[in-house]
N, C-alpha and C positions, 0 to 999 in steps of 0.2 A: 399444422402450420409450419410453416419451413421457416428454420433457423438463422442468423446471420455467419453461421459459421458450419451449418450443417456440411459435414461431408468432408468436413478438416478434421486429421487426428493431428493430435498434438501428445509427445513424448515429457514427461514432467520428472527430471531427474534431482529438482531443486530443494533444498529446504528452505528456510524465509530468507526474501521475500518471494522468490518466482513461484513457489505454492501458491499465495497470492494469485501472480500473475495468469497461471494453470487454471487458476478458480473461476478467474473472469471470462475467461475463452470460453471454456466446459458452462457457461453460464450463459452463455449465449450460441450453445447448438454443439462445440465443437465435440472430437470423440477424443477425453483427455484419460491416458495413461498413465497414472504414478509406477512409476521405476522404482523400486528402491532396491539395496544390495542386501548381501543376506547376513555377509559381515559385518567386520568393525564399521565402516564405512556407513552402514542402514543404522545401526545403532547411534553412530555421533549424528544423523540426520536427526535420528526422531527426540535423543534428549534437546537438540537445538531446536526442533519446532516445539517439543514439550505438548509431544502427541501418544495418547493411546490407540493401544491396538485394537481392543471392545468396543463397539459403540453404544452409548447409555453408560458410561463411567465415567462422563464429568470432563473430557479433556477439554484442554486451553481452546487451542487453535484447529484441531482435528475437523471441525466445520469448513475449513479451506479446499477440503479433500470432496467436499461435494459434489455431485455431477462426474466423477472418476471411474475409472476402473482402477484396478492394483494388481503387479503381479511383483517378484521378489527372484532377483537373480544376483548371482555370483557371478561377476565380469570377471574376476580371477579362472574364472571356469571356462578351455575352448570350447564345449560347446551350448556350456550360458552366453559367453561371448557372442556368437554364431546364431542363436536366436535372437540377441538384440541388434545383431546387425541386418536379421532379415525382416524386424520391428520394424527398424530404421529406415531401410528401403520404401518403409509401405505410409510413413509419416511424413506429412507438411512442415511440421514446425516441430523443434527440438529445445527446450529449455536446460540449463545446467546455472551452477552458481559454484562450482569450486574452483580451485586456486588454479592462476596461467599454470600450462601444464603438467597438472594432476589429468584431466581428461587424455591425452594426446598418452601418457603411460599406460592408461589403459585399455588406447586402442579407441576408446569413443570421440576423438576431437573433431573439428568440422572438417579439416583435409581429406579425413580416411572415411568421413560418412558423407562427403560430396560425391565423391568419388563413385560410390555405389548409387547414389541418389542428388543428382543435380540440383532436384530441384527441393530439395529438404534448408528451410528456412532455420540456423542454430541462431539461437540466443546465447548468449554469456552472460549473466551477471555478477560482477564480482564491484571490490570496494572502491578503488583505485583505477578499473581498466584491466586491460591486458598489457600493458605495455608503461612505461615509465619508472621512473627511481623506487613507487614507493609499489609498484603492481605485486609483489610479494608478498607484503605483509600483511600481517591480521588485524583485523577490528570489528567492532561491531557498529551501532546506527551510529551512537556519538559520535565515535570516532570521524568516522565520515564528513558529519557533520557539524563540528568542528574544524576539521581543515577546511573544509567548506564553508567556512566563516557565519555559518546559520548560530550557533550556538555562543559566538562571538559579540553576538548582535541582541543577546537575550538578555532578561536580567535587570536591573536597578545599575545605573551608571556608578554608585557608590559601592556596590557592591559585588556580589562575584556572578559569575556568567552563570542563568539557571539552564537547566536539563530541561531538555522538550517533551514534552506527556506522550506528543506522536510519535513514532519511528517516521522523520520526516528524509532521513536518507533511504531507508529502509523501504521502506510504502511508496513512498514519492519520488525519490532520485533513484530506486530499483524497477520496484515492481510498477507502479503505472509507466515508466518512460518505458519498462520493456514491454509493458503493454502496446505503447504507441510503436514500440520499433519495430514490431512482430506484424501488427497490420499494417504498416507502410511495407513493410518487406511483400507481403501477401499480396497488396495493390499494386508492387513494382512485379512483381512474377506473371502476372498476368499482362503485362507487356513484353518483359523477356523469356518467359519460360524456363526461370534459374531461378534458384534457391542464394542466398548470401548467409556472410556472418553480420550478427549484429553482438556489439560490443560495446556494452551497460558498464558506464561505471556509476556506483549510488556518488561519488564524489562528486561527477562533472551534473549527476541528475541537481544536487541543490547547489552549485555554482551556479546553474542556468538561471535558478529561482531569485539570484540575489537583484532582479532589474531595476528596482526602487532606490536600493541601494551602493548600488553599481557607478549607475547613473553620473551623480554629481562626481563621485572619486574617478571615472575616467576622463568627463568633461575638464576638470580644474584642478585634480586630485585633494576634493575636498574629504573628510573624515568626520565622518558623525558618529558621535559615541555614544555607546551601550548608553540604554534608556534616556536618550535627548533624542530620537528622532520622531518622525511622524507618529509610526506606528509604537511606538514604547514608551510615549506619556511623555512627549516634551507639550504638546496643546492643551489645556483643560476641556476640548469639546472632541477629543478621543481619547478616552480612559475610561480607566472601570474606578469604582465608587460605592464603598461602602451604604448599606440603607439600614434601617429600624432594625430591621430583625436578624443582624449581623450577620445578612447575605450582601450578595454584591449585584451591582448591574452595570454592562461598560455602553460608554455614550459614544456612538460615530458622527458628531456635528459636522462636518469637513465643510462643506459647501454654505455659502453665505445665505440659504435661505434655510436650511436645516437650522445653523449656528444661530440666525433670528428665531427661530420658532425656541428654540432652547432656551435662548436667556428668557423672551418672551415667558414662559410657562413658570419659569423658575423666580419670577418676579423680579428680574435684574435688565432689565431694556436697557440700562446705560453699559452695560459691557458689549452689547453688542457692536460697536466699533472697534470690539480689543480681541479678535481672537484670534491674531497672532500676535497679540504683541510682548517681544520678550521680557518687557522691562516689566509686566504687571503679570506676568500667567503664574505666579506662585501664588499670589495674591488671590487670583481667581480660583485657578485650584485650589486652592483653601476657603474659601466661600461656598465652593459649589458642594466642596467634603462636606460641608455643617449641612449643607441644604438636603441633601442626599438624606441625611442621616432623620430626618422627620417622616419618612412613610417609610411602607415597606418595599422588598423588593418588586413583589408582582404589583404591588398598588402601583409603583412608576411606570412601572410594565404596561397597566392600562393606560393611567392616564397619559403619556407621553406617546403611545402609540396611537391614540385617538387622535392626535394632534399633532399628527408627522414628524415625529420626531427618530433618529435612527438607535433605539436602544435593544437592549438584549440582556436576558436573565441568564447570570453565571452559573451554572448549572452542575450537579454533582452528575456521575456515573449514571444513577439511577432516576433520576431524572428524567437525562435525556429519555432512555427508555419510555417513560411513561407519557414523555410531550405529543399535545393531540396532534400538532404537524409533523414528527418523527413517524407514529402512527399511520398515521393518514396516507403519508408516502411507501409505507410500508417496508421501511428501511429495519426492520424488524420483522424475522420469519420464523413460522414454528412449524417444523413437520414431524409427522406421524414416524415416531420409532418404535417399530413391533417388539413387545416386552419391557418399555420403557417409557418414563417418560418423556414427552413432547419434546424435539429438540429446537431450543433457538438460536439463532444464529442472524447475523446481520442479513440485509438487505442488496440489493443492486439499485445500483445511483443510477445509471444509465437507462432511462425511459426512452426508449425507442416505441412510437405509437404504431406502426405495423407488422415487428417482428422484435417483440421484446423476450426477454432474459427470462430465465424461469431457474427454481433450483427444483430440480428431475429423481435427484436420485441423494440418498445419504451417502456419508461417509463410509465407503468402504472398509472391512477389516484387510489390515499388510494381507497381501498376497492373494487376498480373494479371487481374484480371475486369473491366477497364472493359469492353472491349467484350460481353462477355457482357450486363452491367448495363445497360449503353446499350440494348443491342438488347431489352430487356424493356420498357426505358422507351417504347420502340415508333420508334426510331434503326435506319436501315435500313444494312446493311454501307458504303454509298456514303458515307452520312452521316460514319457513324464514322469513312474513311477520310479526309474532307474536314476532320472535328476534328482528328485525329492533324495533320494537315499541315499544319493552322494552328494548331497550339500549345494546342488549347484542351484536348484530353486527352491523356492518354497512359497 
């Protein structure tokens, strides 16, 4: 069955998120590359993904690396350098995540590998951009996400701003926008026959996200503060709400025939005139608290889903895991590790019904196919053994 991406290599120099983003292409046909260096450089990569080198010893993230090959070169080296430029020539798409010009020092930036390859599609993703007051500095997801006013928005209005359980800069203002920037690039080549830079900042990815709240503050420059709005428990018919068995379950009534069916079931038919209304919603939310607290969480679970109503069980880690719909979608994968056990690892969201996603191949151990790759690059065994012994790959 032929791929959506079959016949694309793709170069993965990243650590998180574009590992991520590497994952999802390789997961849908592409021929994806892990780069890594052999130095300092390969070292501060892999304590920052918090990956091992063995597969079957338990690493974090090392399932990202699926569907890969891996080879291990020294860019300090000219002629490590000189096989990753003849990489590069034979590559679609190019991924990196380090700082504005670190790549460009060492020779890999997008001016000097256009140059050889027109039509070679570079990714960037870094925090900030490439360009701006703050394109220099360092941070990690919050960071991001914070200036980005996501984390500003979080939280009890009394209280202090909470931390987000996702890497929502990270995952979502990184890795899936360079997702989308990589295949819109790939859709524009096939009209020009040119490769571009594309330039991810995770900052501007959750500014875009802010439209809900955006909204009203450019319209009138109104301000809605932390946990008074929609979504952060100003309504009593969206929020979460303690049950019986000191779990939780949150209520999405928004629309006035939900909002009806809700009070309906909870035996309060006289609130349903009031679900906006400011002058009584503490009132109700504290009514609804007491009401909550008589059954348990899956008991509302049924019966309120029997009865249209829009609720959801707050759910620990392992949970999810075990949910028959999580299951079902099979957002949950285990393949066969020769001498180990079964490895699992997430799923692919993207159901495509005539040329879907599949995970091919495990995690590669660092460097496993350099010399394979070398010797294609047209590197004769001699060769390769003379790199290995001068540090240039491995």
């Amino acid at each position: 069955m032929t791929m959506p991406l079959q016949g694309i290599r793709v170069l993965d120099l990243c650590g998180f998120p574009g590992v991520w983003t590497a994952m999802a292409l390789g997961d849908f046909g592409a021929e994806v590359i892990r780069v890594r260096e052999t130095g300092v450089g390969g070292r501060r990569a892999e304590q920052a993904g918090r990956t091992d080198n063995k597969r079957g010893a338990g690493p974090n993230l090392d399932y990202m690396n699926r569907n890969k090959k891996s080879i291990r070169l020294n860019l300090k080296h000219p002629e490590a350098r000189e096989a990753f430029y003849k990489l590069a020539d034979s590559a679609d798409m190019l991924l990196e995540g380090s700082r504005p010009g670190v790549a460009k020092r060492l020779g890999i930036d997008y001016d000097t590998l256009h140059a050889r390859n027109p039509r070679l599609i570079y990714c960037s993703i870094t925090g900030f951009g490439q360009d701006g007051p703050y394109a220099s500095l360092v941070g990690h997801d919050i960071t991001y996400a914070s200036i980005a006013g996501a984390v500003g928005l979080m939280g009890p209005h009394d209280g202090a701003p909470a931390l987000p359980s996702q890497q929502i800069a990270d995952l979502g203002g990184g890795g899936q926008a360079a997702l989308i920037g990589l295949l819109l690039a790939l859709q524009a080549r096939q009209h020009t026959n040119e490769g571009q830079f594309i330039d991810i900042s995770m900052t501007d990815g959750v500014v875009s996200w802010l439209v809900t709240h955006a909204a009203p503050y450019l319209a009138n420059g109104t301000l809605e503060p932390r946990g008074d709005t929609l979504q952060t428990g100003r309504w009593p018919g969206y929020n979460v709400y303690e049950t019986k068995d000191k779990k939780y379950v949150t209520i999405a009534a928004l629309e006035p025939w939900f909002w009806e069916n809700l009070c309906t079931l909870l035996g309060r038919e006289d609130l349903i005139p009031h679900a906006q209304d400011d002058e009584r919603r503490h009132e109700i939310r504290a009514a609804f608290e007491e009401i909550f607290k008589t059954r348990t969480r899956d008991e509302w679970w049924d019966y309120l889903n029997e009865r249209d109503v829009c609720v959801g069980k707050v759910y620990s880690l392992d949970e999810v895991f075990e949910d028959p719909q999580v299951k079902h979608r099979e957002m949950i994968v285990e393949i066969e590790n020769s001498g180990h056990e079964p490895m699992r690892m997430l799923g692919i969201p993207w159901k495509l019904s005539d040329t879907p996603g599949s995970v091919r191949g495990l995690p590669p151990e660092e460097g496993a196919h350099t010399a394979e790759i070398l010797s294609e690059l047209g590197f004769d065994a001699a060769d390769i053994q003379r790199l290995k012994d001068e540090c240039a790959v491995r």
